[in-house]
MIFI-783140 format. One record per residue: z, y, x of N, C-alpha, C, CB in turn; residue in one letter. Coordinates in steps of 0.2 Angstrom, whole numbers, plus 5000, padded with zeros to 4 digits. Last residue first. Glycine has a CB too. Layout:
<palos>
{{Z; Y; X}; {Z; Y; X}; {Z; Y; X}; {Z; Y; X}; 'A'}
...
</palos>
This chain:
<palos>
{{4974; 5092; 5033}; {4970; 5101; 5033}; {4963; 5102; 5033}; {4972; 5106; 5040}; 'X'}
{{4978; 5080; 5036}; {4974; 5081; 5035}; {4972; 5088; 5030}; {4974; 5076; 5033}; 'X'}
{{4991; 5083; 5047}; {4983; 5080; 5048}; {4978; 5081; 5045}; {4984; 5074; 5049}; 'X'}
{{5002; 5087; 5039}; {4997; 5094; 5041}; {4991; 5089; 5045}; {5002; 5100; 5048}; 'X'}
{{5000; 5078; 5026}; {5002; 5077; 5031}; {4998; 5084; 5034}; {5001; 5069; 5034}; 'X'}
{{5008; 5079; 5007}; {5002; 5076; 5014}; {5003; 5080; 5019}; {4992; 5077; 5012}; 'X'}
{{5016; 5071; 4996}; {5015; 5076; 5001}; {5009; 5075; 5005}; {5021; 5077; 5006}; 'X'}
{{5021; 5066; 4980}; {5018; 5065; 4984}; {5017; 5072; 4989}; {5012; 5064; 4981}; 'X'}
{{5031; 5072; 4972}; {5029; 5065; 4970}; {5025; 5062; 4974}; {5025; 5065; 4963}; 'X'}
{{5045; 5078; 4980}; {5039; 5079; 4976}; {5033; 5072; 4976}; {5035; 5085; 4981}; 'X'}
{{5060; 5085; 4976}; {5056; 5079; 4980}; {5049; 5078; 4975}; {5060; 5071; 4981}; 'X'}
{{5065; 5100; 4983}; {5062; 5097; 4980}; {5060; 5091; 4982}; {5057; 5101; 4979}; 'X'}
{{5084; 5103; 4985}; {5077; 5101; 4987}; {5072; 5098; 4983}; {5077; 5097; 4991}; 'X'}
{{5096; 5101; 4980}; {5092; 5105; 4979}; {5085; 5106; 4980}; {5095; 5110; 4980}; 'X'}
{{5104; 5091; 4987}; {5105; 5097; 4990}; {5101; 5103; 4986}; {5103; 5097; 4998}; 'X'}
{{5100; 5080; 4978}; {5109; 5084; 4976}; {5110; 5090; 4981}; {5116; 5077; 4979}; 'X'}
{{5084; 5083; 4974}; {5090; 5078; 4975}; {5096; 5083; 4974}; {5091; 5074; 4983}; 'X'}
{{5073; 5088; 4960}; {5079; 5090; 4964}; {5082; 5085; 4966}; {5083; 5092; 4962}; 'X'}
{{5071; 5082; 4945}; {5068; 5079; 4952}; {5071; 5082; 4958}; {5059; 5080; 4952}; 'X'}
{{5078; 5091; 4937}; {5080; 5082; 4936}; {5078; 5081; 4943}; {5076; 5076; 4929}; 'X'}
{{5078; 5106; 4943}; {5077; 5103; 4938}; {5077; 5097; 4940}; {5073; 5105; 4934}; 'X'}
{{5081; 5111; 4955}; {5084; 5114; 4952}; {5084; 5110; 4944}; {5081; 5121; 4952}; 'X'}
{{5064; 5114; 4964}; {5072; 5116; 4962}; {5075; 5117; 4958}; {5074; 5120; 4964}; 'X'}
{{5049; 5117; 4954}; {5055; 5110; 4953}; {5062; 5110; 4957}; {5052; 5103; 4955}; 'X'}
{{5047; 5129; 4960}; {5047; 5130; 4953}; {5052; 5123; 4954}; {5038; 5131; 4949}; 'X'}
{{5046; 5126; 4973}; {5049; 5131; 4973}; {5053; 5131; 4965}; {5045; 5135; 4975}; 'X'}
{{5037; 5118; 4976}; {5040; 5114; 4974}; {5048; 5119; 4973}; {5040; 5107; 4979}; 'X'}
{{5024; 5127; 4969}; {5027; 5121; 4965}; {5033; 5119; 4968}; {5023; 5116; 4963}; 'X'}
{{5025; 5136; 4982}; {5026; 5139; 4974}; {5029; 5134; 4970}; {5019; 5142; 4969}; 'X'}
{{5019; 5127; 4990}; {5026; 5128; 4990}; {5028; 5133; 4984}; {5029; 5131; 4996}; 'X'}
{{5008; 5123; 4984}; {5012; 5120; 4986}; {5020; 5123; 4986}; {5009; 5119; 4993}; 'X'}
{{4996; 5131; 4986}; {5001; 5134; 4981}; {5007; 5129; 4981}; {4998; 5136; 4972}; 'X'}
{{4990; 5126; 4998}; {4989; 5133; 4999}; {4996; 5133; 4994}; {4981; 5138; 4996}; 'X'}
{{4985; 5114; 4989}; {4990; 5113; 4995}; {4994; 5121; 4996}; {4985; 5110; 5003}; 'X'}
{{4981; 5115; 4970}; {4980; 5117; 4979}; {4986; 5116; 4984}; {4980; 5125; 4980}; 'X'}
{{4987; 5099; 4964}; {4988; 5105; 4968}; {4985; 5110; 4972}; {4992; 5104; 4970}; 'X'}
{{4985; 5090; 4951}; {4981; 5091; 4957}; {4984; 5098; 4958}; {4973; 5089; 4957}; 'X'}
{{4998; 5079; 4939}; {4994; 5084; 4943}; {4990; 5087; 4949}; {4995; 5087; 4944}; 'X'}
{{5006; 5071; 4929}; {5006; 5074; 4936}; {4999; 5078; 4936}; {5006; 5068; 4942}; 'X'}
{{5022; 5078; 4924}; {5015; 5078; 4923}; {5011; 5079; 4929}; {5013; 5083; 4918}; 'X'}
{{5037; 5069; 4915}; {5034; 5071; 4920}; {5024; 5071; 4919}; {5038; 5067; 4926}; 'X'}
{{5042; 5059; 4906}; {5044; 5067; 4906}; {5040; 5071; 4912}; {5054; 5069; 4907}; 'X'}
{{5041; 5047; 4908}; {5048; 5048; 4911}; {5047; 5056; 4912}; {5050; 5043; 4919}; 'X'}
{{5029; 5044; 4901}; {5033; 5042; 4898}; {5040; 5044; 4902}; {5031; 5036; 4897}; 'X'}
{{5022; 5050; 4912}; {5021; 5055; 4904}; {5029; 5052; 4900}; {5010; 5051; 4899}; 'X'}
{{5021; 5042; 4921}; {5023; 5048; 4923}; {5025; 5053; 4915}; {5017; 5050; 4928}; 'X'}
{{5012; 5031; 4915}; {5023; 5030; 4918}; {5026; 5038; 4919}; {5026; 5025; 4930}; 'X'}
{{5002; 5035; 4911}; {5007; 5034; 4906}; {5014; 5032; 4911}; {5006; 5026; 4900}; 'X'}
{{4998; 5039; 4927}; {4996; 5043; 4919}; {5002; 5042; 4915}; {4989; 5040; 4915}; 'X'}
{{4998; 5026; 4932}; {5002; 5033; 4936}; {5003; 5038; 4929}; {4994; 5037; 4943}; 'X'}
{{4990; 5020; 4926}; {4996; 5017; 4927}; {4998; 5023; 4926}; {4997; 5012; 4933}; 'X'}
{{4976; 5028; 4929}; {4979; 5025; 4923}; {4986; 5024; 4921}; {4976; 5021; 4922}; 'X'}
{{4977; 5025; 4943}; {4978; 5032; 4940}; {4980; 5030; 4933}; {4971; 5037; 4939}; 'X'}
{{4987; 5012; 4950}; {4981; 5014; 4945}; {4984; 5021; 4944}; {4981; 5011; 4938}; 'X'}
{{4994; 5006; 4965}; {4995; 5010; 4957}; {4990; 5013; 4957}; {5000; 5015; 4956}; 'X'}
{{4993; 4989; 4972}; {4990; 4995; 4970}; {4992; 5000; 4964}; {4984; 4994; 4971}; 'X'}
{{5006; 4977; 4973}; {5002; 4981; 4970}; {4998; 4988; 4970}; {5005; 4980; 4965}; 'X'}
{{5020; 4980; 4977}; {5016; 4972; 4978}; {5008; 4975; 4974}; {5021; 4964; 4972}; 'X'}
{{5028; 4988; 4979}; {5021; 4989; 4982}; {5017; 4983; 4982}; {5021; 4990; 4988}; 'X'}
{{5038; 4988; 4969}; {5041; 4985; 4975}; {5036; 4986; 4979}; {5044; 4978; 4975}; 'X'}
{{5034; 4995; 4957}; {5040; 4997; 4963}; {5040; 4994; 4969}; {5047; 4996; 4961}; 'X'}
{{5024; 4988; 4953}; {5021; 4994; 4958}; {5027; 4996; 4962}; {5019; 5001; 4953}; 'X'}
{{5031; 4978; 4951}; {5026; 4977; 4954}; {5025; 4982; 4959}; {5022; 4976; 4949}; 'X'}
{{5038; 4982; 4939}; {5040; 4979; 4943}; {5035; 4977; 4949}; {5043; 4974; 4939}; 'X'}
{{5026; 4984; 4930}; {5031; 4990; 4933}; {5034; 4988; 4941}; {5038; 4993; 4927}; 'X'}
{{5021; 4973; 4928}; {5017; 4976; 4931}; {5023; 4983; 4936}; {5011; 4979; 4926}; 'X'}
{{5032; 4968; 4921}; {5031; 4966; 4927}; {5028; 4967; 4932}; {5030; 4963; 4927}; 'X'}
{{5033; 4976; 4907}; {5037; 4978; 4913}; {5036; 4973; 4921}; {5045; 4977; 4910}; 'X'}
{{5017; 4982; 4905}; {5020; 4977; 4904}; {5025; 4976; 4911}; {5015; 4972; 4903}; 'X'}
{{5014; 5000; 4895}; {5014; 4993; 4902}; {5020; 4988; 4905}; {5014; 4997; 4910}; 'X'}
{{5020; 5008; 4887}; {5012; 5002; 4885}; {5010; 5002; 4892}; {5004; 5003; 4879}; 'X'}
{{5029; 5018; 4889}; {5023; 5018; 4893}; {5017; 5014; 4891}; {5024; 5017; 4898}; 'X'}
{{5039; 5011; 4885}; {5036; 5018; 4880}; {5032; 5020; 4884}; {5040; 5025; 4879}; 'X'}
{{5038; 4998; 4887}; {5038; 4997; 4881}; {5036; 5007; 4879}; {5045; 4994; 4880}; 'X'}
{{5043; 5002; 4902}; {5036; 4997; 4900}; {5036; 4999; 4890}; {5040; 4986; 4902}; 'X'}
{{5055; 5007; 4901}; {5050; 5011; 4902}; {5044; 5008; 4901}; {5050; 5014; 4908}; 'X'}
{{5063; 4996; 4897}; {5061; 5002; 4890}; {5058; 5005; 4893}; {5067; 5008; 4887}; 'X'}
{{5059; 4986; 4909}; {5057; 4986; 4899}; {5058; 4990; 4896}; {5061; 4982; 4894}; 'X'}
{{5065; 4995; 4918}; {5059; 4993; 4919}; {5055; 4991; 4912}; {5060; 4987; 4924}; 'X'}
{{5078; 5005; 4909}; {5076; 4997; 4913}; {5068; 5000; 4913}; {5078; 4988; 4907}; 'X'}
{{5083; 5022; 4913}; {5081; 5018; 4910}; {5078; 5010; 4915}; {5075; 5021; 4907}; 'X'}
{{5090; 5031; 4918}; {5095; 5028; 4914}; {5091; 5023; 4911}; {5098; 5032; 4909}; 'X'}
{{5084; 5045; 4922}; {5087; 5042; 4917}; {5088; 5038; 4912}; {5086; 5044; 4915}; 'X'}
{{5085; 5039; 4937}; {5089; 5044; 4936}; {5090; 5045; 4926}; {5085; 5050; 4942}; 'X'}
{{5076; 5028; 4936}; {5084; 5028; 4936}; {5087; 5034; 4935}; {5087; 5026; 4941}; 'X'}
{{5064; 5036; 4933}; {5066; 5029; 4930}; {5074; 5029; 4931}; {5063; 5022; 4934}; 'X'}
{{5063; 5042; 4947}; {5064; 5045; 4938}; {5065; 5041; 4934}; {5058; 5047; 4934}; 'X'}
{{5063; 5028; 4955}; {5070; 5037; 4955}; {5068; 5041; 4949}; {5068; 5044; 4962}; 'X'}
{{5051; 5025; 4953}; {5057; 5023; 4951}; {5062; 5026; 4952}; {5057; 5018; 4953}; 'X'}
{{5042; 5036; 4954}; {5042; 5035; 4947}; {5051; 5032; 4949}; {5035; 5028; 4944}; 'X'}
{{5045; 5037; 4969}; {5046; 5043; 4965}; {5047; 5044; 4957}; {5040; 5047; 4966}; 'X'}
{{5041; 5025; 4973}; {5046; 5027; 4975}; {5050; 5031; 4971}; {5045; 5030; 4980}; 'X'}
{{5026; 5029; 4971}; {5029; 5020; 4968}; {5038; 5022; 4967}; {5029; 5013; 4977}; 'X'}
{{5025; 5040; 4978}; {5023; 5039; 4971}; {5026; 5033; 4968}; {5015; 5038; 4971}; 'X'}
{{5025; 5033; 4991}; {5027; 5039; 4988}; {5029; 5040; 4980}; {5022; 5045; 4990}; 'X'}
{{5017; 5024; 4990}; {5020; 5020; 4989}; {5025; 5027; 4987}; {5020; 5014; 4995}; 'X'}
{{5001; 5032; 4989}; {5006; 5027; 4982}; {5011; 5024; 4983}; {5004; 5021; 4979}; 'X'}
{{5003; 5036; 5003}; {5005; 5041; 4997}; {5007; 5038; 4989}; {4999; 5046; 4996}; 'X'}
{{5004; 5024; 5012}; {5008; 5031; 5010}; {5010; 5034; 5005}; {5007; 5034; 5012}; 'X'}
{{4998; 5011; 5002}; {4997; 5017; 5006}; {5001; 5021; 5007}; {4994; 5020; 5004}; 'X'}
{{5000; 4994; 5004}; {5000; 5000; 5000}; {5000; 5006; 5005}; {5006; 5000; 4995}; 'X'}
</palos>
């Protein structure tokens, strides 16, 4: 798996817990089958946009293509709300590397 899905992989399941839900209630409000979920968490599996789409929609969240440039405007705007760790930082569903500029 890649860096950036496994970022992603990472990121769903930390929204997942952080409210509180099993692998089945998020399977069940997403219509995906909690094994697949179970799946993507652990990387045994490539994540689908499609996938990516309903897990992200169904744990409140929207994802999105960013200019890089406005980057820190967004993760500026998510301090502070659920996806914040405990220092306040943003964790951002994905990052990319000053390599690829």
């Amino acid at each position: 798996m890649s860096y950036l899905t496994e970022d992603m992989a990472r990121t769903l399941k930390s929204a997942r817990e952080a409210r509180g839900l099993s692998q089945r209630e998020l399977g069940r409000r997403a219509g995906v089958p909690q094994g697949h979920i179970s799946r993507i968490e652990s990387g045994a599996v490539d994540l689908r946009l499609s996938s990516l789409i309903a897990l992200a929609r169904a744990l409140e969240l929207e994802p999105t293509l960013v200019p890089r440039r406005a980057m820190a405007a967004v993760q500026a705007i998510v301090r502070g709300t659920d996806l914040a760790d405990s220092e306040g930082s943003a964790r951002p569903a994905y990052s990319l590397d000053d390599d690829d500029a």
